[in-house]
DSSP file (Angstrom, degrees, kcal/mol; ACC not computed):
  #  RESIDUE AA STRUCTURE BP1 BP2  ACC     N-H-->O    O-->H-N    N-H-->O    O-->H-N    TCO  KAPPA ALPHA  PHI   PSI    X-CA   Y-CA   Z-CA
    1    1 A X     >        0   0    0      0, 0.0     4,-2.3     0, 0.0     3,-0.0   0.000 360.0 360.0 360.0 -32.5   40.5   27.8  -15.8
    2    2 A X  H  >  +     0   0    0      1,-0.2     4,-1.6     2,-0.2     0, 0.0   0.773 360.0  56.3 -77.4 -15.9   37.3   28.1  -13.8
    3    3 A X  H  > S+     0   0    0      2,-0.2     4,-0.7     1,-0.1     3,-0.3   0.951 108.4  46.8 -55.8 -56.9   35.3   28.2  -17.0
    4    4 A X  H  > S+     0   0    0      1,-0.3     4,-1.5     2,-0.2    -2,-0.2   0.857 108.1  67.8 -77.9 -37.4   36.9   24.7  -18.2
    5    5 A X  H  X S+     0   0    0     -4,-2.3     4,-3.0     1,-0.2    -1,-0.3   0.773  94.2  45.1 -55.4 -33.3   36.1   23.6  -14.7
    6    6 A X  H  X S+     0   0    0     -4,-1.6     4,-2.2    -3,-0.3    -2,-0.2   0.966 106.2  51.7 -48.6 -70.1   32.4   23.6  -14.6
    7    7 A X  H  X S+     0   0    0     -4,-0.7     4,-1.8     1,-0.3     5,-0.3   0.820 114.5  50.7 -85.7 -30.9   31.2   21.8  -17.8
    8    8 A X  H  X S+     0   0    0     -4,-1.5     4,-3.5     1,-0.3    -1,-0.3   0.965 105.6  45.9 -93.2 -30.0   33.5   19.2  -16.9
    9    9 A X  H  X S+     0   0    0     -4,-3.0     4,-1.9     2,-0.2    -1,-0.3   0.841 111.6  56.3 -68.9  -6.9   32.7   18.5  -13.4
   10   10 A X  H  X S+     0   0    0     -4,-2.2     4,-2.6    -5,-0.2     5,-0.2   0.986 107.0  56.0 -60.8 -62.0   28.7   18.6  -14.8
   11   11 A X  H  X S+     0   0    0     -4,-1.8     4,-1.7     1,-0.2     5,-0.3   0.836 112.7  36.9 -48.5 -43.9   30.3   15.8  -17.2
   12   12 A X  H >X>S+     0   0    0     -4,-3.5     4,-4.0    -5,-0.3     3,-1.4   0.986 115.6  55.1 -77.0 -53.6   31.4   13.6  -14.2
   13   13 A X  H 3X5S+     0   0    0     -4,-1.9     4,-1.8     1,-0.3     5,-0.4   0.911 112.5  39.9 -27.2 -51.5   28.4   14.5  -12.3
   14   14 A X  H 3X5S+     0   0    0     -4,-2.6     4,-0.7    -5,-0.3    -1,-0.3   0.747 117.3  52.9 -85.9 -12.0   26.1   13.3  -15.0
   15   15 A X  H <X5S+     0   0    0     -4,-1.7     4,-1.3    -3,-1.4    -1,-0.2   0.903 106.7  51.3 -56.6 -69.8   28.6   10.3  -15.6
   16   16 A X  H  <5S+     0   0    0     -4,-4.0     4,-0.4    -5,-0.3    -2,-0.2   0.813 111.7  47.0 -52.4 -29.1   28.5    9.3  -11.8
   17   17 A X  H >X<S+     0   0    0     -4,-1.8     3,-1.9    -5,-0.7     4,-0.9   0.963 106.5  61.7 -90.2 -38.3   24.4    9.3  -11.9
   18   18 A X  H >< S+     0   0    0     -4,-0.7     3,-1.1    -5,-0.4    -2,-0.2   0.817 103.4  47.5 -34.3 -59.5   24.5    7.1  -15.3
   19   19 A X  T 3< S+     0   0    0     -4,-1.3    -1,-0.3     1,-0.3    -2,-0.2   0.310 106.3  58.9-109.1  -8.8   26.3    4.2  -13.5
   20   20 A X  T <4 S+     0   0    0     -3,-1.9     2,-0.7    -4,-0.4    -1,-0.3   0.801  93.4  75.0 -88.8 -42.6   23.7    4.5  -10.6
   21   21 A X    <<  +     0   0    0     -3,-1.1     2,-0.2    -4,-0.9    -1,-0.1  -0.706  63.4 167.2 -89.3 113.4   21.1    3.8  -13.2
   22   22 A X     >  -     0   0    0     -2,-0.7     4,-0.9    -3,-0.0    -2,-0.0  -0.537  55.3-103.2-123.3 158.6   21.2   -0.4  -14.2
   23   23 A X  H  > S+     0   0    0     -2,-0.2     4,-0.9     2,-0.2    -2,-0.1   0.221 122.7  66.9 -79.9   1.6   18.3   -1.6  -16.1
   24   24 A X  H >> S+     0   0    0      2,-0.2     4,-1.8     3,-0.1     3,-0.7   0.925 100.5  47.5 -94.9 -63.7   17.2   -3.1  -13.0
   25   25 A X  H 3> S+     0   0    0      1,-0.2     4,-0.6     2,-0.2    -2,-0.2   0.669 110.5  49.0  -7.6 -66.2   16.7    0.2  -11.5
   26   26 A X  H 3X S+     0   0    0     -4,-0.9     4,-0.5     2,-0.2    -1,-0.2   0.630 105.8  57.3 -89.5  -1.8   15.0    1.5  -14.1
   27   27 A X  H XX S+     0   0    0     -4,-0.9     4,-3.4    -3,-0.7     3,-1.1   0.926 110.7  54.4 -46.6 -46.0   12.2   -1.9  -14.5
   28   28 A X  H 3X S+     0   0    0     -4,-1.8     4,-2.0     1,-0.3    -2,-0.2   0.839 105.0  41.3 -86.1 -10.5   11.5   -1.1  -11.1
   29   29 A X  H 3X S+     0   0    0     -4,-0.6     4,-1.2     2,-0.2    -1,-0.3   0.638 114.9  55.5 -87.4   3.4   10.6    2.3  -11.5
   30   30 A X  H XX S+     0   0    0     -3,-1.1     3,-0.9    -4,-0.5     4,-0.9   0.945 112.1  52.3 -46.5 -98.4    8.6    1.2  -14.9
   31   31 A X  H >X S+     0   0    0     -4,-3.4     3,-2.2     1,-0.3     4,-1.6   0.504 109.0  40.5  -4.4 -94.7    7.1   -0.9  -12.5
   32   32 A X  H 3< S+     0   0    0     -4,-2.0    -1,-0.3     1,-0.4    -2,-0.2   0.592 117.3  49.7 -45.6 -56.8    6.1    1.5  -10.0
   33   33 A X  H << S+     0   0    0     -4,-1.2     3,-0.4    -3,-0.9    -1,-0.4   0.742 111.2  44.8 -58.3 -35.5    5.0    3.9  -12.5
   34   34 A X  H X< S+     0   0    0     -3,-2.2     3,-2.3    -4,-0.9    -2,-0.2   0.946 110.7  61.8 -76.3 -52.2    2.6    1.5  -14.7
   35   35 A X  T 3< S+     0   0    0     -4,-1.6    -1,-0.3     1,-0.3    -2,-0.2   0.581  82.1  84.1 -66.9  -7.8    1.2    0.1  -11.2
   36   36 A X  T 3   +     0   0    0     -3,-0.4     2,-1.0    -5,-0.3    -1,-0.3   0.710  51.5 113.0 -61.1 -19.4    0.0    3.5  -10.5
   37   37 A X    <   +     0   0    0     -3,-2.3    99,-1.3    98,-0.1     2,-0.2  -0.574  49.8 177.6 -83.1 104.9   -3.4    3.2  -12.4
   38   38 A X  E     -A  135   0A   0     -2,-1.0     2,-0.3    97,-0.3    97,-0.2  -0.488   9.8-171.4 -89.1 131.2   -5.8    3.3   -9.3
   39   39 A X  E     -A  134   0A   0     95,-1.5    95,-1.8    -2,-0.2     2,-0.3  -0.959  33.9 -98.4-123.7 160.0   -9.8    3.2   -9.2
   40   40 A X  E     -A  133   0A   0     -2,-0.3    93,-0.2    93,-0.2    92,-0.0  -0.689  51.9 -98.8 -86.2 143.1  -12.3    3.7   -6.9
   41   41 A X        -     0   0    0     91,-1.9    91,-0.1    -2,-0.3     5,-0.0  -0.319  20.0-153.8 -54.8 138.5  -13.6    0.3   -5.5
   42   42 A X  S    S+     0   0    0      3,-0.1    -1,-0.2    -3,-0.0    -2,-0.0   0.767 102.4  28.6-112.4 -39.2  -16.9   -0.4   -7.6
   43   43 A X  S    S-     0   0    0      2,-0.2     3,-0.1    -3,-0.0    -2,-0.1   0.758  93.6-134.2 -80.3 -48.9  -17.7   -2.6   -3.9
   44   44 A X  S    S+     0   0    0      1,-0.4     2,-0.3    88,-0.2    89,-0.1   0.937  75.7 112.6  79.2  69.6  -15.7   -0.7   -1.0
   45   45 A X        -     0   0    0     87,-0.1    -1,-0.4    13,-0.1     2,-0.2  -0.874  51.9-166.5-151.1 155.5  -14.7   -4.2   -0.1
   46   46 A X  E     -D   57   0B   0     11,-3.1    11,-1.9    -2,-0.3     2,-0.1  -0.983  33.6 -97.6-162.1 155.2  -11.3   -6.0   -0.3
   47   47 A X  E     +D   56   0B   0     -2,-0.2    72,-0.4     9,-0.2     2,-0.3  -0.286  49.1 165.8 -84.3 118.5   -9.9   -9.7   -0.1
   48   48 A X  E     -D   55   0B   0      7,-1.1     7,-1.5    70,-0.1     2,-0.3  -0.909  19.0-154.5-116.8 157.6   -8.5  -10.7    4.0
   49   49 A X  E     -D   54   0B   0     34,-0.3    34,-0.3    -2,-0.3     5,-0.2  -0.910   8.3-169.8-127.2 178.1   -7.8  -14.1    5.2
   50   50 A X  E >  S-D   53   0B   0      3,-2.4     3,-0.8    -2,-0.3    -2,-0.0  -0.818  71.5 -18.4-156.7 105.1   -7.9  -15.3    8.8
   51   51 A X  T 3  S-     0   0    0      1,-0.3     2,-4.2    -2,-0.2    -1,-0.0   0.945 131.3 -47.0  48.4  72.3   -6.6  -18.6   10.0
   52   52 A X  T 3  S+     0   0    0      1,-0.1    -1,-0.3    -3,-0.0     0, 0.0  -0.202 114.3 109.3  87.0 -49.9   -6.8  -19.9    6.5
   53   53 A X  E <   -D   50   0B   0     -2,-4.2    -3,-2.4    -3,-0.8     2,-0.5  -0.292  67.8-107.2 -90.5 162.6  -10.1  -18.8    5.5
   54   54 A X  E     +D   49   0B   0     -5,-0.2    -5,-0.2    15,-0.1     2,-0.2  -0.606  38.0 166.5 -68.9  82.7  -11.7  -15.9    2.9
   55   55 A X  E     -D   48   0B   0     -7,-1.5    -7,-1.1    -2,-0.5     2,-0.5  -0.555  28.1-141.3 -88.9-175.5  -13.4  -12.7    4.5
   56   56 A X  E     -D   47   0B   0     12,-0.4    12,-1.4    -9,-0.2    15,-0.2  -0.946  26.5-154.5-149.5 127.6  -14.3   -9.6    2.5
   57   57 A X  E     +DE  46  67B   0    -11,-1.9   -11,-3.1    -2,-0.5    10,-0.2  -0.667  21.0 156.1 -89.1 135.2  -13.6   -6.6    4.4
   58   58 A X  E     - E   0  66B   0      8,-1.6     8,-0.9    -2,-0.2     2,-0.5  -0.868  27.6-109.2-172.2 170.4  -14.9   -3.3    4.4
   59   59 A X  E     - E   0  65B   0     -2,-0.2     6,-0.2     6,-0.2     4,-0.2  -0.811  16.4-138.6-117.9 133.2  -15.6    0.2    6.3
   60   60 A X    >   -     0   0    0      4,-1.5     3,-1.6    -2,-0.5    -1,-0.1   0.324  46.1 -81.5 -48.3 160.7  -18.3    1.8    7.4
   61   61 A X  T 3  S+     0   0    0      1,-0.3     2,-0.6     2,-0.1    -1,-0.1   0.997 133.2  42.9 -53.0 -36.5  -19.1    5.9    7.2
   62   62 A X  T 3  S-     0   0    0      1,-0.1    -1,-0.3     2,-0.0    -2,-0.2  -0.325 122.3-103.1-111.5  63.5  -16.7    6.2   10.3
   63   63 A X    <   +     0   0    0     -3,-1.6     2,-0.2    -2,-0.6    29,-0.1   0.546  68.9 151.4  45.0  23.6  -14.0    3.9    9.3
   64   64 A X        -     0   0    0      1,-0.0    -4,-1.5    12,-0.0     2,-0.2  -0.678  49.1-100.1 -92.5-179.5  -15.0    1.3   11.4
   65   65 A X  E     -E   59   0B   0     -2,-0.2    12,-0.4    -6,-0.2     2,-0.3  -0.506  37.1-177.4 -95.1 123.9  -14.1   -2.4   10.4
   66   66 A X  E     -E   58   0B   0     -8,-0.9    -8,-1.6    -2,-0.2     2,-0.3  -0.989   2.7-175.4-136.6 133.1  -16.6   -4.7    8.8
   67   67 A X  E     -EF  57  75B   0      8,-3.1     8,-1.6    -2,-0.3     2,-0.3  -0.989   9.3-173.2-149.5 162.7  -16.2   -8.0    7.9
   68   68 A X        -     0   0    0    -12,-1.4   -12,-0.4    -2,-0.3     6,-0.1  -0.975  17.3-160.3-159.1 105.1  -18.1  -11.1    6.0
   69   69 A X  S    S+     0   0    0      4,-0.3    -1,-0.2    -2,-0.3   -15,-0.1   0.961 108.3  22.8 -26.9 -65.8  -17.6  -15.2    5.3
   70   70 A X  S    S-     0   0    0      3,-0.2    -1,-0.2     1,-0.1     4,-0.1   0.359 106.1-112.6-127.0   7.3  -19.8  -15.1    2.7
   71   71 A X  S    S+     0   0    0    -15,-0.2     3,-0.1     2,-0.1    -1,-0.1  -0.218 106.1  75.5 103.8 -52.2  -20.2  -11.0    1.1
   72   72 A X  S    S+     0   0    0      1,-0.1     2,-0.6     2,-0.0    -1,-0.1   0.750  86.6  40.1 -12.7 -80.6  -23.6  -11.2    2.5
   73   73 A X        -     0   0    0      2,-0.0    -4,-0.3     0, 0.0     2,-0.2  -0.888  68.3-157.7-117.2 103.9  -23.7  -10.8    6.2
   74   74 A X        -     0   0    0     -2,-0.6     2,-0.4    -6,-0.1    -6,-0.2  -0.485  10.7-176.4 -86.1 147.1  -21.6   -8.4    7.7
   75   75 A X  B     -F   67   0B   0     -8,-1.6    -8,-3.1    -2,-0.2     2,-0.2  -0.947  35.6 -95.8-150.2 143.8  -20.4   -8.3   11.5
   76   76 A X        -     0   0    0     -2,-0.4     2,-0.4   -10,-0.2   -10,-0.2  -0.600  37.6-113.9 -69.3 132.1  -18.2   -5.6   13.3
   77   77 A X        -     0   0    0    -12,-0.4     2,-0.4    -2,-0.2   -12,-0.2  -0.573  22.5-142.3 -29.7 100.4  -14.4   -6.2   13.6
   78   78 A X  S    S+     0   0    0     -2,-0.4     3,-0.5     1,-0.2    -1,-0.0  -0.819  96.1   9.4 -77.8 122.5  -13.2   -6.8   17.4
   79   79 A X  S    S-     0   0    0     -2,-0.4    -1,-0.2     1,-0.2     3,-0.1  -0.057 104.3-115.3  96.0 -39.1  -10.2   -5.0   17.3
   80   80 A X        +     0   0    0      1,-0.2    12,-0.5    11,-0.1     2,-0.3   0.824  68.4 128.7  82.4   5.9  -10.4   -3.5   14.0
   81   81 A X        -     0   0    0     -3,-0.5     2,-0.3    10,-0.1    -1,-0.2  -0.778  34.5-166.8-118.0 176.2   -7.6   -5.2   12.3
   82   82 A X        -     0   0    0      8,-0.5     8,-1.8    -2,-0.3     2,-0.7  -0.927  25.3-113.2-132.5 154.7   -7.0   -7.1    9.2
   83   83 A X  B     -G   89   0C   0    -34,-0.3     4,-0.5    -2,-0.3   -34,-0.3  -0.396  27.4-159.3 -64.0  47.2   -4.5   -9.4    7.5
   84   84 A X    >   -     0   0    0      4,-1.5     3,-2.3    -2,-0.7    34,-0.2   0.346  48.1 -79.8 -79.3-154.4   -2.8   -7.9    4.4
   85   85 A X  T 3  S+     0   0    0     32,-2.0    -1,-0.2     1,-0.3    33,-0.1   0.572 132.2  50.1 -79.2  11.4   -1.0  -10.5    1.6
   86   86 A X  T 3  S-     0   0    0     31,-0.3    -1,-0.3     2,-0.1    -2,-0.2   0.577 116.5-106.5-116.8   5.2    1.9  -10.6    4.1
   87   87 A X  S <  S+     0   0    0     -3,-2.3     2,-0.6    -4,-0.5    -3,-0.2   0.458  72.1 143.9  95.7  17.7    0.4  -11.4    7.4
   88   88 A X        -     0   0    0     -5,-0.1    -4,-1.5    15,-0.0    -1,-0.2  -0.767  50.3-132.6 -77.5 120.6    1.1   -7.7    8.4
   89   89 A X  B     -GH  83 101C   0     12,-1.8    12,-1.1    -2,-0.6     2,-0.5  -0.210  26.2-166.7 -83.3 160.3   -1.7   -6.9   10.5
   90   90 A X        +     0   0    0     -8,-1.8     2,-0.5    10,-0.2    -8,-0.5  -0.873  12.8 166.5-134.0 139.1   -3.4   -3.4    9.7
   91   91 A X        -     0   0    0      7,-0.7     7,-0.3    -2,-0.5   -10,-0.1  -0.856  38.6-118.7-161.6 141.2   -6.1   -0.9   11.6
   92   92 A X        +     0   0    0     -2,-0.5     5,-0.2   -12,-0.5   -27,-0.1  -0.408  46.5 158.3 -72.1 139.1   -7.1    2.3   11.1
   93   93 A X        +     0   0    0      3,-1.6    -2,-0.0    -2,-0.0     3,-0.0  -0.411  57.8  12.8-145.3  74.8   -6.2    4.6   14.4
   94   94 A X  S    S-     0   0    0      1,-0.1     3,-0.1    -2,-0.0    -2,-0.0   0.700 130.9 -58.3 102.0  13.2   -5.8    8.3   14.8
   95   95 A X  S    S+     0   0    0      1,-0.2     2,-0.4   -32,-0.0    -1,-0.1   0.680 117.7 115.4  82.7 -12.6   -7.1    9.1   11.8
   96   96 A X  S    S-     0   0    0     -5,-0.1    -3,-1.6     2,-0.0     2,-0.6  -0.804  73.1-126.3-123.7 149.2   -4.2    6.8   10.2
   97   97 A X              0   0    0     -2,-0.4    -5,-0.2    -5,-0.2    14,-0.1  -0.796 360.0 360.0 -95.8 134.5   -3.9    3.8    8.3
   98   98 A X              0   0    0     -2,-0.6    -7,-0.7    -7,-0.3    11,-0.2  -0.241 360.0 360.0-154.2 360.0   -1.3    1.7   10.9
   99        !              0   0    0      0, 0.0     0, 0.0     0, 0.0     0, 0.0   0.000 360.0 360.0 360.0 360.0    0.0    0.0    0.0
  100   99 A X              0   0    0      0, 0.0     9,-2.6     0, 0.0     2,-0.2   0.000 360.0 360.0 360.0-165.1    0.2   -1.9   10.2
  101  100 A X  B     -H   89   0C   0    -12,-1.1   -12,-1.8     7,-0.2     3,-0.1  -0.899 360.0-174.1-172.7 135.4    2.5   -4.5   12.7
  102  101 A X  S    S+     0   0    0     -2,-0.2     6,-0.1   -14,-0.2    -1,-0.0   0.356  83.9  68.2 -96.4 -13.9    4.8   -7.5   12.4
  103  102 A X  S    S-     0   0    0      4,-0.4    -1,-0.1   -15,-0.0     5,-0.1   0.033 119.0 -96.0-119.1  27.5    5.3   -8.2   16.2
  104  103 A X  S    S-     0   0    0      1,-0.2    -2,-0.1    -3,-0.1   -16,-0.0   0.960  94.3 -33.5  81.9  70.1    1.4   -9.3   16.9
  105  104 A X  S    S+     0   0    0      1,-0.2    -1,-0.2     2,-0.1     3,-0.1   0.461 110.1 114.2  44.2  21.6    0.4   -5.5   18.2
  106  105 A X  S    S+     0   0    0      1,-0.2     2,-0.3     0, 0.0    -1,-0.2   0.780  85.6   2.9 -88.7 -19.4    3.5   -4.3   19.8
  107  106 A X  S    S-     0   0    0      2,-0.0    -4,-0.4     0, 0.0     2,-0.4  -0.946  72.8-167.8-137.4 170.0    4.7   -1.6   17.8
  108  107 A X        -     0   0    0     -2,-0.3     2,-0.3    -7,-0.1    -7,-0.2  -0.959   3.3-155.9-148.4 158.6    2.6   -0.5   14.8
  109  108 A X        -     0   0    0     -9,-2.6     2,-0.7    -2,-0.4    -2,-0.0  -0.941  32.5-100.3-127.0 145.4    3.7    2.1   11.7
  110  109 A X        -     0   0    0     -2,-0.3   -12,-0.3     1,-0.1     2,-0.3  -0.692  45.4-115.8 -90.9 115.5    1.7    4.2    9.5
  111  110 A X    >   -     0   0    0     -2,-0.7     3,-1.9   -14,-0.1   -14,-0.2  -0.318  35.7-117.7 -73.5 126.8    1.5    2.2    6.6
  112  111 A X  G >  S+     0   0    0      1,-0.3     3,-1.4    -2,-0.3     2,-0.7  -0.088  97.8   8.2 -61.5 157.0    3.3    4.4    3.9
  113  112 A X  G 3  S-     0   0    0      1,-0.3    -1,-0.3    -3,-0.1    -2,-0.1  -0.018 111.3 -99.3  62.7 -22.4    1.3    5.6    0.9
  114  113 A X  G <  S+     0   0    0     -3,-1.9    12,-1.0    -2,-0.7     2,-0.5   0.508  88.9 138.1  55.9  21.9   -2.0    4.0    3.1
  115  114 A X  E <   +B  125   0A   0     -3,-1.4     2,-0.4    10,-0.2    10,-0.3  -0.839  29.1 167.7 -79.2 123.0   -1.3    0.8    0.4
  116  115 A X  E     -B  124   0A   0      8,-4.9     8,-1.2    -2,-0.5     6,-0.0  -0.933  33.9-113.3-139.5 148.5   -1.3   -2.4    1.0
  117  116 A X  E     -B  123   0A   0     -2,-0.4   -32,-2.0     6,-0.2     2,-0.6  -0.122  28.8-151.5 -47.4 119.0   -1.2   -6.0   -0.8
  118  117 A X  E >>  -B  122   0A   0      4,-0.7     3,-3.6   -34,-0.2     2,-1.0  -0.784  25.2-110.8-100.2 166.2   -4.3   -8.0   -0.4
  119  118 A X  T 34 S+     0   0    0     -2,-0.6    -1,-0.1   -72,-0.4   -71,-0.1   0.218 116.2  65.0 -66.8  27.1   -4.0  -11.8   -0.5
  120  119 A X  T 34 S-     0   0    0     -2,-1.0    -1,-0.3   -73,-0.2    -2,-0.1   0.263 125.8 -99.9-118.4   2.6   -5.7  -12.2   -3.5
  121  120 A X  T <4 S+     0   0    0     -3,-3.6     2,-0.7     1,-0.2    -2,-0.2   0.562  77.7 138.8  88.6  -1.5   -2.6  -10.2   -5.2
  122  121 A X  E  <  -B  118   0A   0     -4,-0.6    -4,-0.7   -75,-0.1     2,-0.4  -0.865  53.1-131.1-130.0 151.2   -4.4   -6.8   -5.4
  123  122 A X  E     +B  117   0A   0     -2,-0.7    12,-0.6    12,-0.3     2,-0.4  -0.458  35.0 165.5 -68.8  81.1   -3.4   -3.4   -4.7
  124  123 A X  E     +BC 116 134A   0     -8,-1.2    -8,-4.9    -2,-0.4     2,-0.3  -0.851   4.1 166.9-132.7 142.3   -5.7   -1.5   -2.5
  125  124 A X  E     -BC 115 133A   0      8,-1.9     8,-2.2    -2,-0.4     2,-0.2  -0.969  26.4-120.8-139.3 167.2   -5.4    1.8   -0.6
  126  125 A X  E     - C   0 132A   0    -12,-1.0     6,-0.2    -2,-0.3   -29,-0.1  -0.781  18.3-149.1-117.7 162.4   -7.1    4.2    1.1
  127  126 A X        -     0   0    0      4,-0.8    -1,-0.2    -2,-0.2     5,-0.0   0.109  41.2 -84.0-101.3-128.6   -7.4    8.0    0.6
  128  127 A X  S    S+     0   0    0      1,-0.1    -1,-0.1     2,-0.1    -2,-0.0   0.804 130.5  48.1 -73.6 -38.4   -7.9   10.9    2.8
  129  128 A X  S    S-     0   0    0      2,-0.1    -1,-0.1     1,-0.1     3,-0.1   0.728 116.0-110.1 -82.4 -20.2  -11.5   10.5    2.9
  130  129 A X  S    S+     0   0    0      1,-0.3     2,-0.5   -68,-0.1   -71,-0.1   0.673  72.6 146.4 124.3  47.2  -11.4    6.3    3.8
  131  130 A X        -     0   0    0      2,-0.0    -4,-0.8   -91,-0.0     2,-0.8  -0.896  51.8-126.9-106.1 130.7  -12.6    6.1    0.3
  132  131 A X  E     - C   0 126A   0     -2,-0.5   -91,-1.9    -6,-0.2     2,-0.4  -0.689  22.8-164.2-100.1 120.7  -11.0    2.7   -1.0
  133  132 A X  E     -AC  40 125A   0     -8,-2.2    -8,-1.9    -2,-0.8     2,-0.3  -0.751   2.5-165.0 -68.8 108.8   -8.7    2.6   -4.5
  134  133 A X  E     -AC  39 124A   0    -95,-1.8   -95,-1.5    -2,-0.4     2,-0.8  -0.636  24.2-118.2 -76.5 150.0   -7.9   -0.6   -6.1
  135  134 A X  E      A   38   0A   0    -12,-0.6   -12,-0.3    -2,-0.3   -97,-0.3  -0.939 360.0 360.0-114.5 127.2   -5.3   -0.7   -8.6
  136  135 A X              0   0    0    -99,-1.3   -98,-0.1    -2,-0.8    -1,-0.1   0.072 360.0 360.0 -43.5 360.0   -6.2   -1.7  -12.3
């Protein structure tokens, strides 16, 4: 009897995770996976906005904050943060890539170190602050 039991609770098991998986489910993990294809930034620079307008961001050999109107002429970050494509502000701290929704009252370590820039593309950073765009 315990024999008969096994293969069929595997059968329900592997029944019960089928019904978990919708075609919806598996687009987004399609998604996820295709969206993986990463390069290194041919620039080190990526897209911010600020009260409406276009900077180009980028960091220095010690991960400080540089930023630029015009790509050109670069100026230090006060504060050290940036915009990403959702108004979450973001700044390197601690060794850690950290964003915030409540205007610098609580901050999170932004998971993967990815975030959206407001040009629509995908940029993180690694261990080394070396910055990955995605393809």
């Amino acid at each position: 009897m315990k024999k008969s039991f096994l293969p069929l609770l595997g059968t329900v098991l592997l029944m019960l995770a089928g019904l978990a998986v919708t075609p919806t489910a598996v687009a987004g993990i399609y998604k996820q996976v295709w969206n993986q294809d990463w390069e290194k930034s041919k620039t080190g620079t990526w897209v911010g906005k600020k009260d409406g307008k276009t900077y180009w961001y980028k960091l220095d050999r010690n991960a400080q904050l540089w930023w630029s109107a015009d790509g050109k002429k670069w100026a230090a970050v006060e504060g050290g943060m940036w915009a990403d494509k959702d108004n979450r502000w973001i700044k390197i701290g601690d060794g850690k890539l950290w964003w915030t929704i409540d205007a610098g009252k609580n901050f999170s370590e932004v998971p993967e170190w990815k975030w959206e820039a407001p040009d629509g593309k995908w940029y993180k950073f690694d261990a080394k602050w070396t910055l990955w765009v995605n393809r």
